[in-house]
C-alpha positions, 0 to 999 in steps of 0.5 A: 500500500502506497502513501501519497501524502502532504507534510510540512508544504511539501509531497510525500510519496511514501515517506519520501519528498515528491515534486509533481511534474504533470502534464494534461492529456484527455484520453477522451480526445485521443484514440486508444490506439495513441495512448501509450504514444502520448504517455511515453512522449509525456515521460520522456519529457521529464514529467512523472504524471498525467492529468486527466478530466472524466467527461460524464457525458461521454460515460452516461450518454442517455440516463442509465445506460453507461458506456466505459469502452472505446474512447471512455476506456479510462482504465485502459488508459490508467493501466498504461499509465501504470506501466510507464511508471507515471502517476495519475490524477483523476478530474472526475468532475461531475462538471469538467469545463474543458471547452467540452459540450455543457461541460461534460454535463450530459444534455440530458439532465436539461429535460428536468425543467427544475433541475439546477445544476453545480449546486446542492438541488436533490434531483441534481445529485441523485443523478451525480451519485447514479454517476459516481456510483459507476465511475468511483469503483471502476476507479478503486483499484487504480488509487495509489493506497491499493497499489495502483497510480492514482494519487491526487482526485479533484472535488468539482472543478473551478467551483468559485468561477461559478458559485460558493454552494459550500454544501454542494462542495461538502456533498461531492466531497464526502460522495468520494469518500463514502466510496472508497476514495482515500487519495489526497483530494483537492479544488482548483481555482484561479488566483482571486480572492473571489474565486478561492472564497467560493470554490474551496473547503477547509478541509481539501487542500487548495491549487489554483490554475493561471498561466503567468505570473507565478509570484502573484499567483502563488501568494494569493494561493498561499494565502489560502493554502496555509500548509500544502506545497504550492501547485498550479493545477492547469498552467495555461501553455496555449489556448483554444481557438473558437470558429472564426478566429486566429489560431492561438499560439503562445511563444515557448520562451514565455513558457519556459520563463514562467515554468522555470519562474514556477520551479524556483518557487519551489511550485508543482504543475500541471501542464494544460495541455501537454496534447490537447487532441479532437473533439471528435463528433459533436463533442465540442463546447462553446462559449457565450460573450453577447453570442455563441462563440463554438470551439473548433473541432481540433483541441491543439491548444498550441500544447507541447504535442500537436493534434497529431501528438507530434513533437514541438519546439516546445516540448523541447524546451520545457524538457530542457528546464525540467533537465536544468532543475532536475537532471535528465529523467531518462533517456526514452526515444521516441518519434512522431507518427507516420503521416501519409498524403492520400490525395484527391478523393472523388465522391460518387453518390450523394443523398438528400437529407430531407428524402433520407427523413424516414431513415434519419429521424421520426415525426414528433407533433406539437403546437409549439416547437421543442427544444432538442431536449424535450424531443430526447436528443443531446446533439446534431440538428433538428428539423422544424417543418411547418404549412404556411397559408399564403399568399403572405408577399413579402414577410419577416422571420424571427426565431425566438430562443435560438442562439445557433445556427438556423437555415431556412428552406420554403418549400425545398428551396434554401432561403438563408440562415438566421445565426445571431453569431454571424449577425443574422437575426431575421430573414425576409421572406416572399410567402407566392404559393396558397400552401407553402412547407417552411423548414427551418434546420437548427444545428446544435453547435456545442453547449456553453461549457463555461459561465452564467449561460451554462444549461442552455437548450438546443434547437429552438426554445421559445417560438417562430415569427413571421411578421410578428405572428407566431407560428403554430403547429410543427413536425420535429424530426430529430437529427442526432446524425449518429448513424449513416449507414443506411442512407439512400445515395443517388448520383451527383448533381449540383445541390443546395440543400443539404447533402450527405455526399459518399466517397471511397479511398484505398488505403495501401497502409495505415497513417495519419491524415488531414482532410483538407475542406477547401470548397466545402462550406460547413458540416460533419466528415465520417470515415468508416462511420467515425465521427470525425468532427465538425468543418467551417470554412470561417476557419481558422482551422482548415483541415480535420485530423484523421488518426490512422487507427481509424482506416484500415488497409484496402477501401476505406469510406468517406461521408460528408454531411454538407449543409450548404454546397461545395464547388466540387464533390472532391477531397484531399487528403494531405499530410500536414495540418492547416490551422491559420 
């Protein structure tokens, strides 16, 4: 039995002093197949842990039905660990932030209109513990106090950004206790009075994320961790990128200055991220400032391994100081994976979403439109349909309650978008025929993972207007587009409603790859019925990683969810990604 203690303000691991050096890497975000890579490059840097969130909606998908294989394989990716000798601190939430869709909230805690999150509301947490109850045992035999690599577990997750529910806090903590946790647990929050005052307990002990300045941070974190080691839990080494801005980039100079700054201050850190990875699927969260702002689908973070987990001129200079204060840690080898520029892909066949309906989705009635919740769906798009009385002439469409991504359809034929993050909050529409269908197709783009605006709802929450008149009477198809194996194809030809286009490509040996998006305009890309995530040309990023694990050798399937229309059903495969 290990012993991963607290003496003196400074780390015991059993009865010997400890300096933690961690680096963040989300097995989440990473095909299974790429763990060990990105555990070996984690050791051979220099770092002795690795840090990682436990996303519960990826592990609770739909209420009761739990899901801990594939990519939520978390004790296949502890038990590498392990074997690399590295240990392992464990975020398990309930919520993780991490620029993941609601925080890693499942969605479907929304369909309880009274329910109230991150705070101590009794239908809340009977759904917590529901989670808590798979995921803690799962995890026992990995604690470092019955053998295994697990030394330090957090309580919540920077908790004073959001609230100060001190019973709330007491309630999760006492929850990981009562089964069976004995490892150190902890809090993290930023270096605020505020923030420290609200999201941290007497009794747990105390870290606080930042990514410069380590002197002022550290006191004010000393202010309130009076007898633990001074640790910096997330130390910010980059950024997300969100569509529609520059991609972020941090010099490694500065990195290593506040690292090594951080060091002779005698501090502990986690690196966030040392590989930040995809969101693959639908995975990807948001943030809200006066509109949605969704994150792009590559997680690179500008971390010290890129998407592809290949090496930087980062991860060279962090391991450098780690070697300064700390001596050459070992002397592992390791090297980038191989990446393979599969070129031009044609796609032959194409398939209309709206005559795929019956396939895709069923008919749900009301007078008023759903949200995506109440229809019992977490992600994808919904389609509102609706009969207009006409002729209308010229009128004014309004969606009340919609802060994504509307296009407009009458009668089959694409009218435009409203999207109040492109600035598009009405459309004028000419109302010609005696009984014209309105199809308004919203996608969810990520949920506010972060803020005030956490718990907001998908698809439209409030009404349609049409020269302020409300609409009533709708049929909701629910799209969650989880499965497209069963869509009717039919040759190619020129489209401007949305399309699933279909393609193959020989593969003559497994790689990674980027799909390069030049002339699409906006969807979801498949390979081999894989999620890979979403496109936008809004960019910055320009291209979809595609982990090798993915393909297999000989022909490979490539399905393209466009929601516009593309110059050409082409795509090419490079080996290079474009982040701009």
């Amino acid at each position: 039995m290990a012993k991963f203690e607290i003496k003196n303000q400074k780390f015991y691991f059993n009865d010997k002093e400890a300096k933690i050096l961690s680096g963040a890497i989300h097995y989440f975000r990473t095909v299974p197949e790429y763990w060990e890579d990105r555990l070996l490059k984690l050791k051979a840097c220099g770092f002795n842990t690795v840090e990682t969130y436990v996303p519960w909606n990826l592990h609770e998908p739909e209420e009761g039905n739990f899901n801990f294989e594939g990519l939520g394989d978390i004790e296949k990716f502890i038990t590498i660990a392990d074997k690399l000798g590295l240990f392992v601190i464990v975020r398990p939430g309930p919520y993780i932030c991490a620029e993941w869709e609601f925080g890693g909230l499942p969605a479907w805690l929304l369909q309880y209109s009274d329910m109230k999150i991150r705070c101590y509301d009794p239908l809340y947490l009977e759904k917590v513990d529901a989670f808590y109850d798979q995921l803690l045992p799962r995890l026992k035999p990995y604690l470092c106090t019955n053998g295994g690599p697990i030394i330090a577990m957090q309580v919540e997750n920077e908790y004073g950004s959001y609230g100060n529910d001190k019973k709330y806090l007491e309630y999760l903590k006492r929850g990981i206790i009562d089964r069976g946790v004995d490892v150190l647990l902890f809090t993290s929050d930023g270096p605020t009075d505020r923030m420290l005052q609200g999201g941290t307990l007497s009794s747990v002990y105390k870290t606080a994320n930042f990514g410069s300045n380590p002197e002022e941070a550290f006191k004010k974190l000393r202010e309130y961790e009076k007898d633990g080691p001074l640790m910096c839990m997330e130390y910010w080494i980059g950024w997300f990128d969100h569509w529609g801005e520059e991609h972020h980039a941090r010099d490694p100079k500065d990195v290593v200055d506040q690292f090594d700054r951080m060091l002779q201050l005698g501090g502990n850190v986690n690196f966030y991220m040392f590989h930040g990875g995809t969101n693959f699927g639908f995975y990807n969260g948001s943030n809200f400032d006066k509109k949605l702002m969704p994150t792009c689908t590559t997680y690179d973070y500008d971390a010290l391994l890129t998407e592809a987990g290949d090496l930087t001129d980062k991860y060279q200079a962090v391991k450098k100081v780690i070697e300064k204060h700390y001596g050459i840690q070992n002397h592992i080898q390791v090297k980038n994976t191989k990446k393979k520029a599969y070129g031009k892909i044609t796609l032959m066949e194409q398939a209309e979403l709206f005559n795929n309906l019956p396939v895709l989705s069923f008919p749900v009635e009301s007078a008023c439109p759903l949200p995506m919740e109440k229809l019992g769906q977490n992600y994808g798009f919904v389609l509102y349909r609706t009969k207009i009385e006409g002729p209308k002439g010229k009128g004014t469409l309004k969606i009340d309650g919609c802060k994504d991504r509307a296009l407009i359809f009458l009668n089959g034929q694409y009218q435009g978008i409203i999207a109040p993050l492109e600035s598009k909050h009405e459309l004028i529409l000419e109302i010609e025929d005696e009984n014209t269908t309105l199809d308004i197709l919203v996608e969810n783009l990520g949920r506010v993972n972060y803020g005030v605006h956490l718990g907001e709802r998908k698809g439209i929450t409030g009404g349609v207007l049409l020269d302020y008149q409300y609409h009533y009477h709708w049929t909701m198809y629910p799209l969650p587009v989880n499965d497209v194996s069963k869509l009717i194809y039919n040759p190619i030809k020129k489209q401007k409603s949305p399309c699933f286009y279909k393609g193959t490509f020989i593969v003559d040996e497994k790689a990674d790859t980027f799909l390069l998006m030049d002339g699409w305009k906006k969807g979801v890309v498949y390979i081999n019925g894989f999620n890979i995530g979403r496109y936008w040309n809004k960019g910055p990023q320009k291209t979809l990683y595609v982990p090798g694990p993915i393909l297999k050798e000989g022909e490979n399937e490539i399905v393209i969810l466009e929601l516009h229309n593309c110059e050409q059903a082409q795509i090419q495969m490079i080996e290079y990604p474009i982040l701009e």
